[in-house]
N, C-alpha and C positions, 0 to 999 in steps of 0.2 A: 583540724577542721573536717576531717573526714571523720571523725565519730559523730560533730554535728550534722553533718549528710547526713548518715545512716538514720541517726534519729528524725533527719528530715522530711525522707524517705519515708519514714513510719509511719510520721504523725499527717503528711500531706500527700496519703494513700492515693486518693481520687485523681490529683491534679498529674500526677507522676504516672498513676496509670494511663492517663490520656496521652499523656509524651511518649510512655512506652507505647503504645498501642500504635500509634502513628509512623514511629519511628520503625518497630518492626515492619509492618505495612511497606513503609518507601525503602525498605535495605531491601525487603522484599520484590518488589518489584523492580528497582537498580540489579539484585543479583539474578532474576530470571533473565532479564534481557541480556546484561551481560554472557550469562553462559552460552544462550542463544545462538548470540554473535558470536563467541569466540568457537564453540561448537562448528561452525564454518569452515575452521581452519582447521580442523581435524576432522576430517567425514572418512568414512572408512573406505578401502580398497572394494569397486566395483569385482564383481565377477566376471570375466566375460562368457558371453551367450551363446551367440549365434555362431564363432568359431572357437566355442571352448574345445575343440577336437582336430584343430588344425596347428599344424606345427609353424607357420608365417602365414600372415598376411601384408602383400604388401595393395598400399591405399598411399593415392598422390595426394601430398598436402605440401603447403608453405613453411617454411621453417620461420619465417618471420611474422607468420597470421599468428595472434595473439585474438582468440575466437572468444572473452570474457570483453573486448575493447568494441565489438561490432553488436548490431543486432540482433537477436535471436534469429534462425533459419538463415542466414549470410554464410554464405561458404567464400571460402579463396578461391583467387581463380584456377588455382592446380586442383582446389579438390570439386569444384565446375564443371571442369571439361572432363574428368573421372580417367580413368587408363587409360592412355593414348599407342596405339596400333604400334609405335616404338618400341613402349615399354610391355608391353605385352609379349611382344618378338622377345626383348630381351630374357625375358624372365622364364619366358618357354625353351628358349637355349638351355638353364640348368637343371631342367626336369618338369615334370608334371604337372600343369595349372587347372586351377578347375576355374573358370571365371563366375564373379555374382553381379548381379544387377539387384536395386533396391527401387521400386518403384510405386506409385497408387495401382489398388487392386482391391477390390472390393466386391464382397455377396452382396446381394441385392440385399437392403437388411441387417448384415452386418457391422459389425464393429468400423467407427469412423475411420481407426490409424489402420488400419488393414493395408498389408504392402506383398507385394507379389516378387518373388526369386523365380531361378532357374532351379530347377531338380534337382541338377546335381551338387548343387553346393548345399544342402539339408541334412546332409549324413554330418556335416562339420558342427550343425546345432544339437547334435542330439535327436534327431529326429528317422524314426524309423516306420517303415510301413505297417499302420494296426491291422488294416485287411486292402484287400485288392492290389495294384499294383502301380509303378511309376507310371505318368505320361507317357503316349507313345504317337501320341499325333496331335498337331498345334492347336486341337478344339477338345483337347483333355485337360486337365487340372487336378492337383490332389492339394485336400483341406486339412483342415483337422478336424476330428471326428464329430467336435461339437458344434460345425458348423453347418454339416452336411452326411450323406450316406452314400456310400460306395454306388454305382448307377444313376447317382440322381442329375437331373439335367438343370442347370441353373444359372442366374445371370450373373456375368460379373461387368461390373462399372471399373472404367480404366481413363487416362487421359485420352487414346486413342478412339473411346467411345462403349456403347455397350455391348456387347456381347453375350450368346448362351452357350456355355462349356457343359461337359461330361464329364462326373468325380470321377476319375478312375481308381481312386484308393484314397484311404483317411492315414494320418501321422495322431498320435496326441496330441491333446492340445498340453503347449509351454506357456510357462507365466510370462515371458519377455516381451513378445510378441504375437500377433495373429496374421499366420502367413497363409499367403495361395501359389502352389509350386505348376508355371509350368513347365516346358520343353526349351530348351536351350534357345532352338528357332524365334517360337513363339516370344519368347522374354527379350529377346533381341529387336523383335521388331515392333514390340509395347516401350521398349526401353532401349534405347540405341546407346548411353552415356553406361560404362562401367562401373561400377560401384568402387569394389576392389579383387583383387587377383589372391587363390591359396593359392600360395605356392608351395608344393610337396619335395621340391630339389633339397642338396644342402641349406642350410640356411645364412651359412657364410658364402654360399657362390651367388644365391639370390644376393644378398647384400652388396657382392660385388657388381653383380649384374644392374644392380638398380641407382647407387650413388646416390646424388643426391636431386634426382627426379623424381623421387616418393618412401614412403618412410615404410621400413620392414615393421612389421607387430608382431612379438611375439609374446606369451607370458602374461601377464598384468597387462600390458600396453595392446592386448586382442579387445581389451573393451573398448577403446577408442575407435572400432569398427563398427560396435553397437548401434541398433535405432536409439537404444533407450540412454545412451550416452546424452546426444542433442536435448530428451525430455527431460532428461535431471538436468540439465544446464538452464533449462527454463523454468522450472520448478524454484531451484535453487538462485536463481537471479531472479525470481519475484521474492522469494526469501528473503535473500540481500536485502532489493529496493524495500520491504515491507518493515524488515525489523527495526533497522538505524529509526526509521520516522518515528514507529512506537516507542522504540527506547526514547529517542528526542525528548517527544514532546510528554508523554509517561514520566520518564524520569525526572524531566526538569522540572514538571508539575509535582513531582512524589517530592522531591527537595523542596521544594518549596514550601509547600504545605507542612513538611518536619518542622523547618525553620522557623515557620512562622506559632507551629502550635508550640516548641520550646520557648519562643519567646514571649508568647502568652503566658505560659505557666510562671515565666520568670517575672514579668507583670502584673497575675496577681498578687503575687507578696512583696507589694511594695514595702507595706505597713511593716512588714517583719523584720526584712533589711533595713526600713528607718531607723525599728527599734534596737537592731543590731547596731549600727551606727550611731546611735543614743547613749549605747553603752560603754558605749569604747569600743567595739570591732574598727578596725584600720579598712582604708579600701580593699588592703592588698588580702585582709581575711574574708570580706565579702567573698571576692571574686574568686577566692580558691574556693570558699563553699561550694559557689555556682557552680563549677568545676570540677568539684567534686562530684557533685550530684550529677550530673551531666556525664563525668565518666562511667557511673556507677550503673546510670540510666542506657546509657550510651552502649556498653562494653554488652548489658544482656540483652538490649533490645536488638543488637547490630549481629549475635550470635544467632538470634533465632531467628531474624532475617533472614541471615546466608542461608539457613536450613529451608526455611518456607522457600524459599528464592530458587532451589535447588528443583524440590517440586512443583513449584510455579515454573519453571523453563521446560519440564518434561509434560503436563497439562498443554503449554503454550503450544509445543512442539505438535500433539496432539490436534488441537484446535489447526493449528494451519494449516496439516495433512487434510483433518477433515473439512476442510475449505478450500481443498484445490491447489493452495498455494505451494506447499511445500513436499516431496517425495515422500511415498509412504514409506521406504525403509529410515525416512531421516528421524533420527531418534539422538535423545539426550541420555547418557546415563551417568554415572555418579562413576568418579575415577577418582586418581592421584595425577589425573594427566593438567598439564600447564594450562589447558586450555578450559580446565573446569576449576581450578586452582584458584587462578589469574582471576576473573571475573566475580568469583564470590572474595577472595581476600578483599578485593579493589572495592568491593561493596561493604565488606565489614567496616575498613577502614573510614567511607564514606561516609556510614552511619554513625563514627566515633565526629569525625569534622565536623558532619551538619550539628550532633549535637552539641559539641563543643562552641561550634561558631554561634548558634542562636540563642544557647544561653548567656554567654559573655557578653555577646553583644548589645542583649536586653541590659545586662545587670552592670554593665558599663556605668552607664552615667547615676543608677542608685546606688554605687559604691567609692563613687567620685564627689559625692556634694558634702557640707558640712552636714553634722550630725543634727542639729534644730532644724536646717532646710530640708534635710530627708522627713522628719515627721510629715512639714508644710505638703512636699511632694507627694506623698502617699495619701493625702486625705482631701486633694483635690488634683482632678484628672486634667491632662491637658490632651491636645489632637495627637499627642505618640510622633510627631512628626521631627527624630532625630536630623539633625544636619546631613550624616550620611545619609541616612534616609532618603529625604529631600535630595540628594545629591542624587542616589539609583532612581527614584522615580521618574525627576526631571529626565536623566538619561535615556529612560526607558520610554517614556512619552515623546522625546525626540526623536528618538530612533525607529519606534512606532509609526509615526505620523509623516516623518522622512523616507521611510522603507516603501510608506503607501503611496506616498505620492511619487516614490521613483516608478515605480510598477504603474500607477499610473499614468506618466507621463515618458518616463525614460526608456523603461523596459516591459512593456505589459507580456512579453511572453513567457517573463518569468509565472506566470498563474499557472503555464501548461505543465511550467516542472515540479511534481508532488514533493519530491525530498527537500528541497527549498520553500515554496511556498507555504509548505504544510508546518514548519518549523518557523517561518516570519510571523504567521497567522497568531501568534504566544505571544508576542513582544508588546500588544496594545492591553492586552490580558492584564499579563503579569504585569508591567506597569500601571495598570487603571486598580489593582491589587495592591500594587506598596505605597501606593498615593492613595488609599484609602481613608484614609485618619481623616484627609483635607476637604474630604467631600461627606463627610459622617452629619458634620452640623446646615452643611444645606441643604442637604439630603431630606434628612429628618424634618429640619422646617417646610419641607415643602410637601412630603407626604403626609405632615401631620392636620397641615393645614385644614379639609377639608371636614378634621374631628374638631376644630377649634371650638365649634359652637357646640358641643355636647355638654349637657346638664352634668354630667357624672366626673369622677375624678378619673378612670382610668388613661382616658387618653392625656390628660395633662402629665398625667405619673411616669407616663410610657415617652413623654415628648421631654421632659426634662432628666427622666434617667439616660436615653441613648446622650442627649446633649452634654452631661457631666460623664459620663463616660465612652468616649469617640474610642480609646483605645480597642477598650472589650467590643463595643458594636463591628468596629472596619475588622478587627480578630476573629470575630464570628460569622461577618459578613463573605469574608474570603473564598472559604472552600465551594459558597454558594455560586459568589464569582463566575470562578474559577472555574464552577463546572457547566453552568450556565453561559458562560460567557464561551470557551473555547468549545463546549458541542454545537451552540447555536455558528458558530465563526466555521468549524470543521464540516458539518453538514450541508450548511448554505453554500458554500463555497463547492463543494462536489455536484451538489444538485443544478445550483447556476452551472458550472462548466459543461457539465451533462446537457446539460438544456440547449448551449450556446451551439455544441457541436453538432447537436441534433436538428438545431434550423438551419447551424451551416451546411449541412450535409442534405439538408430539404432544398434549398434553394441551390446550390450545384447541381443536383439531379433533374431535369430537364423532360425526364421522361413521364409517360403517366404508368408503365409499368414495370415491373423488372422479375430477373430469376434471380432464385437465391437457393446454399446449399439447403437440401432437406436429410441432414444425418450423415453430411458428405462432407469433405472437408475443399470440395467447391466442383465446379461445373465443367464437365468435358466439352472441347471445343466440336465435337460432336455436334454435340446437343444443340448448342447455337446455331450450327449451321443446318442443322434440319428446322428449325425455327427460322431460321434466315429465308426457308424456301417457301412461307406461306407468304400469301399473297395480302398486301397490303402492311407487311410487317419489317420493322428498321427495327435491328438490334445491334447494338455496344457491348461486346463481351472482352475487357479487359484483360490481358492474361500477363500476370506478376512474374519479372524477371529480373535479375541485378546485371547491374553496367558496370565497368571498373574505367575509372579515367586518371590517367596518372597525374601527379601531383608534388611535385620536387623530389622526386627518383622515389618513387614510392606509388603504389594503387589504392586509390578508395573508391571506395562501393558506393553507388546509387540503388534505390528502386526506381524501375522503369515497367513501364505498362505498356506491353503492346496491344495498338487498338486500330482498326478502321479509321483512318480520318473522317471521311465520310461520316459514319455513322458516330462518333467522337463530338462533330459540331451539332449533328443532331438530337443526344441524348445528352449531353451536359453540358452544364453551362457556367465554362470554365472564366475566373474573372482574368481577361487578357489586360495585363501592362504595354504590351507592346507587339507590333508584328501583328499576325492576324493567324485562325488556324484554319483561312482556305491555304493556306502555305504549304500545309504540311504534307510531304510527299513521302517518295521510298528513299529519300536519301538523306531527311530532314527531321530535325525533332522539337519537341515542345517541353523546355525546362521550367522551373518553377525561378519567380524572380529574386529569391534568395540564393540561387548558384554565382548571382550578380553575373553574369553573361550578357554579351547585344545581340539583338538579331541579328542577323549578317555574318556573326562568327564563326567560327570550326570547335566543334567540339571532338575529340578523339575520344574513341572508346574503344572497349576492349569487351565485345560480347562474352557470355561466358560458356559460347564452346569454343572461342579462343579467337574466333574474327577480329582483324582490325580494322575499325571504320572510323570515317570521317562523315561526322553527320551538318550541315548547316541550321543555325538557329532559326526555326520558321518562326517563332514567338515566346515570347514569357508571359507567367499567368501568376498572379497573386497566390501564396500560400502559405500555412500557419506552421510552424518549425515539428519537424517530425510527420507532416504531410505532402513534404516536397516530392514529387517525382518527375522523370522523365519519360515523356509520351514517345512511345516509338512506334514505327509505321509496321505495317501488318505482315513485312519477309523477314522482321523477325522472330515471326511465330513457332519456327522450328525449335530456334536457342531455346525456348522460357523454359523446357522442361529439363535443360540442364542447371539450372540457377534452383528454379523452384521443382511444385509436380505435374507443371504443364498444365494447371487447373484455372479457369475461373472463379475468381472471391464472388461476382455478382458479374449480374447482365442488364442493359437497359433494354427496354423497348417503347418503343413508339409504333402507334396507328398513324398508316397516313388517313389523308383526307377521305372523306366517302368509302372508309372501309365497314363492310357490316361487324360493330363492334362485337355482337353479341357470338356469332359466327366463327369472329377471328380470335375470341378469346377462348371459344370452348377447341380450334383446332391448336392452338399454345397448349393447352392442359392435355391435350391428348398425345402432344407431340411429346411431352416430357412427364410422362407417366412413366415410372420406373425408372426414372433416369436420373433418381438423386436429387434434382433440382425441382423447386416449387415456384408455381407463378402469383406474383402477389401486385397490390397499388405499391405506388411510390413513400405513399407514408407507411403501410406496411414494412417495406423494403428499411426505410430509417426506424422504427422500432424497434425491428430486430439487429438491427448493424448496431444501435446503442444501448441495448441491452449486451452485446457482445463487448461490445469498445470499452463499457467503462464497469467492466466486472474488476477487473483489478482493481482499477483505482477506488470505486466503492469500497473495497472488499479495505482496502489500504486505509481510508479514512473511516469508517464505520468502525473497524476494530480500533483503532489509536482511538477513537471518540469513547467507545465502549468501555475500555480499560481505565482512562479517565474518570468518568462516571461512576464508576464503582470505586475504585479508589476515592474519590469527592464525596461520594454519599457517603461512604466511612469516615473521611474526616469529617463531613457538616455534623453530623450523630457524636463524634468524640467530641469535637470542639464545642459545640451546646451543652454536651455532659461536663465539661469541666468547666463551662462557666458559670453555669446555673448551680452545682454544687458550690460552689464558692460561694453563693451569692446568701447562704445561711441565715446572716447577719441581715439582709435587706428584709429576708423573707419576715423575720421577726420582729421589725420597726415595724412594719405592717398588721403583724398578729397583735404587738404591744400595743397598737393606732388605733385597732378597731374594726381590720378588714377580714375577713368571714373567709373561710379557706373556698368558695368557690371564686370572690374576688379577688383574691391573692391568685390562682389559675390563671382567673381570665388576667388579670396584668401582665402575668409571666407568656403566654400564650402570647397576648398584641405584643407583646415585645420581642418575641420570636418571629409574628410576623412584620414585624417591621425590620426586621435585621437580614430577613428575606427579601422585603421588597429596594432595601438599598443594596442588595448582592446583586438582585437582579436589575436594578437600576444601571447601575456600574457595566455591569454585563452586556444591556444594550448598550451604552454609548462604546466601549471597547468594541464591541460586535460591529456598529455603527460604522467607524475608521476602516475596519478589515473590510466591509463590502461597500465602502465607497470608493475602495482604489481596485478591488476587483470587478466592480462595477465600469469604470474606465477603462479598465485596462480590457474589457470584452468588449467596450465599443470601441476600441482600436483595432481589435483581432477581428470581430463577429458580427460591426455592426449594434443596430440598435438590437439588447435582448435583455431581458430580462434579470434580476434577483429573483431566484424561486425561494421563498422562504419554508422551510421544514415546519409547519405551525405543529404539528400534530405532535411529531420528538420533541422540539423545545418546550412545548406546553406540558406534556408529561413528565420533561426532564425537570422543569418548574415546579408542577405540582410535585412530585415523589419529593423533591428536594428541603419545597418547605414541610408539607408533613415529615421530615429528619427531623426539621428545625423544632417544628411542635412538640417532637416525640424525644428531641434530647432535652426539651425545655422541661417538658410535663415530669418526666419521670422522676429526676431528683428533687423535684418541687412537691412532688406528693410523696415520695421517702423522707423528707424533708417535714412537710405537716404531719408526718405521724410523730414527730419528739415532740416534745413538750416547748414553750417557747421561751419560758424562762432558760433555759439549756442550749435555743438556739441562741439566746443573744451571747449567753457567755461564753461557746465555741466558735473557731472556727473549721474545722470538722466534727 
């Protein structure tokens, strides 16, 4: 049987090309992703930077803070409170420290992550005087050269406010960072919290000296001292979060789409296989045939996968960089290491299964009937609708319409988590996809419907060919589905959540104005308070800091907002559960009601420059998982800068009554000219907070959406190609009938588009399910809001799709009317 393959192979070039072509495709993109991800596990040894010249550093951390399990920017509370006056003593006992502080420090103008050291720990970066000289008095600073020039006088932005310093000397500028050096003094009193300690002693006395109150660095383990340590950890954990989803819903769609086009090919030769079983082929020769082929098809299309796949993961790698997501040194290359090994074998193999399973599967029950039943079977079609079949579809439409209504009703906050939701959003898809066959014939009657009254024969030709062949139609109909159906489900669903958060975050805000950063990575408490001092003006200047409250012998981490009460009930409008926030005092806080707390309780905390307080519940306030925080009263404005940078994200304000608006608006703008911060309206202010908030997530579902689509467009283009070449034989009842090669067109043409408009039929009612339980599940969270529908993408993804449909229709129909037609009746290639 495997020389009948080969000759298989030969004789039914087109159909087999389509399976290969497919199949490379999905190993293709199964093996990019894969190495992707396992490239994670192998990322190369950082350098370190900023003490590549120091022989220890010792830096307070947790031995049990596991910093991949918390949220970006969360430190532990050892490394919070930063070097403590203890361990400083101690370490200064075995020799020479030079102490650093890492702080916000910023050119007026400059670079947003701009962070400010003391002087003397610069020499341990590499960093030497280009001209002029160190600081030598607390209103000096040295840059680096491209920021600034030896003399020049200029402002810097700090948590502490703004201020105008004197270069007294430039450094080069380092790739690592963009630093402002100044005076031991100075940096002490912009930055009270220690960063970490060089220590120049032995390294073993240090060691002994510090036990286990902070962790020595030496070697490799200096990078863990880095700024840019923290930013690849962000970087690389939107990688994380981004890739699994792509690969998900990518992959599963890329199998899918193999599956079903192997089983089409195995589809249209019924007639062969009949005739094979006519003659006396045995089931068990059938199925090795198929199997054959399938290996054959299988073994080269799954090799040149792995290869494209190799360079689709270094492109991929490429693309995320240049979209923010992922670090520019993060690169894929080509090794013998496990971790680029692993991922393509795992996808060879893959591409040998699907092909293996889609052919078998099809050729199952044509290799199982008697030999006279097989003719019957081949020369009249039925809806394709095997028992298994039926059995995954069922499943899949349960589970579909189960999932929606838990989320709606059960859990609707599963919508906020992307790696779950964006992975359920497939299951109404793909099942309104394998239950296709069952909706082909009413499909068709009802969109043919409103040809019924046309004088001419095409639309009758066109309404009883899909109805005799359900199989070919829901086959071809798929990829259209498919691609139609989960960008319209992927993109709606980003844009409603967008939408949702952005009225919830209007109707919280209470104010009619507010500050926001302007190129600052947020607003000096400064600032606010010289706005606090014009007349007529209530400001809300939030300032983000973490709590730790223990938790059955363990600490976890809150965000917590120190704010004004006062000015807290006047610019937002927070939804209270319970308690009230005239409550809230200096001893008292305000939790969100998913901590499940009563008023009246004690909550113990643990600030994080190491206070222990006992705060009383003044209230709880409604809010949505991963927005919860705790309100804290305004004495603890000095901690935030050991948690975070001591910075405002945003500020509200309000006009009182009979203030001259026009007056008090233009002293706000003058108050914070240069000072990083810009005064805008309140829907302003949400614009920009949601163009910021949901750059990830966009970025997450646009790309998964994109990859699909291209992949879809290539299968809808193969899949029309290999049915339309097949269709030879049809072409030529028509040529022998009497039909003129532009009526032969236009029938091949309406029958393309009708094979479109049940893809996209399908596509809406699938789409349908997906945003009627995201639909619920936002008016549990958000209130009443809207479905934003994408018209402009899904219309485009719509139209592109069926001109595929037209354009794999037309082509082998006109390579087709160029033979002669006596030649088409008696081939079938």
């Amino acid at each position: 049987m495997i020389r009948v393959a080969f000759q298989t192979l030969r004789a039914r070039w087109v159909s087999f090309l389509g399976t290969l072509v497919a199949l490379v495709l999905g190993v293709a993109q199964v093996a990019a992703m894969g190495v992707l991800l396992m490239t994670m596990f192998n990322l190369p040894d950082r350098p370190a930077e900023r003490f590549a010249q120091a022989l220890a550093v010792v830096q307070p951390s947790d031995p049990t803070w596991n910093s991949a399990r918390h949220d970006l920017g969360i430190r532990s509370l050892s490394e919070a409170r930063g070097v403590s006056p203890e361990l400083r003593q101690k370490v200064a006992a075995t020799g020479e420290t030079v102490v650093d502080r890492a702080f916000y420090a910023q050119l007026e103008g400059g670079p947003k992550d701009q962070v400010g050291h003391p002087w003397p720990v610069a020499r341990f970066g590499g960093y030497a005087l280009k001209d002029g000289r160190q600081p030598s008095s607390d209103k000096e600073i040295v840059v680096a050269s491209d920021q600034a020039r030896t003399g020049d006088r200029v402002t810097v932005l700090t948590a502490a406010g703004v201020a105008r310093y004197t270069v007294s000397g430039t450094v080069s500028p380092v790739a690592w960072e963009d630093a402002v050096f100044f005076t031991d003094a100075e940096a002490a009193r912009l930055s009270p919290r220690i960063e970490a300690l060089v220590a120049l002693g032995p390294t073993d006395k240090v060691r002994e000296a510090v036990g286990k109150d902070a962790e020595v660095l030496t070697k490799q383990d200096r990078h863990k001292a880095d700024a840019s340590e923290e930013r690849d950890r962000e970087t690389l954990d939107n990688t994380i979060t981004l890739v699994p989803v792509m690969a998900g819903v990518a992959g599963t769609t890329a199998i899918f789409v193999v599956a079903s086009t192997f089983a089409f090919a195995v589809i249209q030769r019924r007639r062969e296989i009949a005739l094979l079983r006519a003659v006396g082929a045995t089931p068990r020769q059938v199925r090795k045939m198929v199997r054959s082929e399938a290996l054959l098809v299988g073994v080269l299309a799954s090799a040149v996968g792995t290869a494209l796949g190799l360079l689709g993961a270094r492109l991929l790698a490429d693309m995320l960089i240049e979209m923010g997501i992922s670090p520019p040194w993060f690169e894929v290359e080509p090794s013998l290491h496990w971790t680029v090994l692993a991922p393509l074998a795992g996808a060879f193999l893959l591409g040998l299964l699907v092909a293996l399973g889609g052919a078998v599967a099809a050729a199952r029950r044509a290799g199982n009937i008697p030999p006279v039943e097989a003719l019957r079977e081949a020369a009249v079609d039925d809806t394709g609708m095997t028992p298994s079949r039926r059995l995954l579809g069922a499943a899949g439409l349960i589970c579909g319409v189960g999932w929606t209504a838990w989320i709606a009703v059960g859990d609707p906050g599963n919508v906020l988590s992307p790696n779950t939701y964006v992975v359920s959003l497939m299951i109404p898809v793909l099942a309104a996809a394998v239950l296709a066959p069952l909706a082909v014939g009413p499909l068709t009657k009802l969109l043919m419907w409103p040809f019924n009254r046309f004088s001419g024969p095409t639309a009758m030709l066109v309404r009883e060919s899909a109805l005799t062949s359900r199989r070919r139609v829901a086959a071809t109909a798929a990829p259209i589905l498919l691609t139609v159906g989960l960008t319209f489900s992927l993109i709606a669903a980003t844009d409603s959540l967008s939408a949702a958060r952005d009225n919830g975050l209007h109707n919280q805000v209470r104010s009619e104005y507010a500050l926001a950063p302007d190129g600052t990575p947020g607003i000096s408490p400064q600032v606010t308070d010289r706005v606090s001092h014009i007349n007529g003006v209530q400001i809300a200047a939030p300032l983000l800091t973490t709590i730790y409250t223990p938790d059955e012998g363990r600490l976890e981490e809150n965000d917590g907002l120190v704010v004004d009460p006062a000015a807290l009930k006047r610019t937002m409008e927070l939804q209270v559960v319970d308690g009230s926030l005239d409550d809230l005092d200096d001893n008292s806080t305000i939790v969100a009601d998913l901590w499940g707390m009563h008023v009246g309780s004690t909550l113990q905390v643990l600030m994080a420059d190491g206070q222990k307080v006992n705060l009383r519940i003044a209230a709880t306030y409604k809010a949505l998982p991963g927005e919860d925080v705790a309100y804290l009263p305004q004495r603890f404005s000095k901690t935030a800068a050991y948690a975070r940078d001591g910075l405002a994200r945003r500020a509200y304000i309000s006009l009182e009554p009979g203030t001259d608006r026009a007056a008090t608006i233009a002293a706000i703008r003058e108050a914070v000219d240069g000072t990083g911060a810009s005064f805008m309206t309140r829907d302003q202010l949400v614009a920009s907070e949601s163009v910021y908030a949901r750059h990830l997530t966009e970025v997450r579902q646009r790309s998964t959406a994109l990859i699909i689509v291209l992949f879809c467009f290539i299968a809808i283009l193969n899949t029309l190609l290999m049915a339309t070449a097949d269709r030879r034989r049809d072409l030529a009842v028509l040529r022998m009938a009497g039909a003129t090669p532009k009526q032969v067109v236009r029938f091949f043409v309406a029958e393309s588009l009708l094979v479109a408009a049940i893809g996209l039929a399908l596509a809406l009612v699938a789409t349908a399910v997906n945003l009627s339980g995201l639909w619920a599940a936002q008016l549990q969270l958000f209130g009443m809001t809207p479905i934003v529908v994408p018209y402009a993408v899904v219309i485009g993804v719509t139209v592109m799709s069926t001109l595929l449909a037209v354009v794999g229709t037309v082509l082998p129909v006109g390579a087709a009317l160029r033979a002669r037609t006596v030649r088409l009746v008696g081939t079938r290639e």
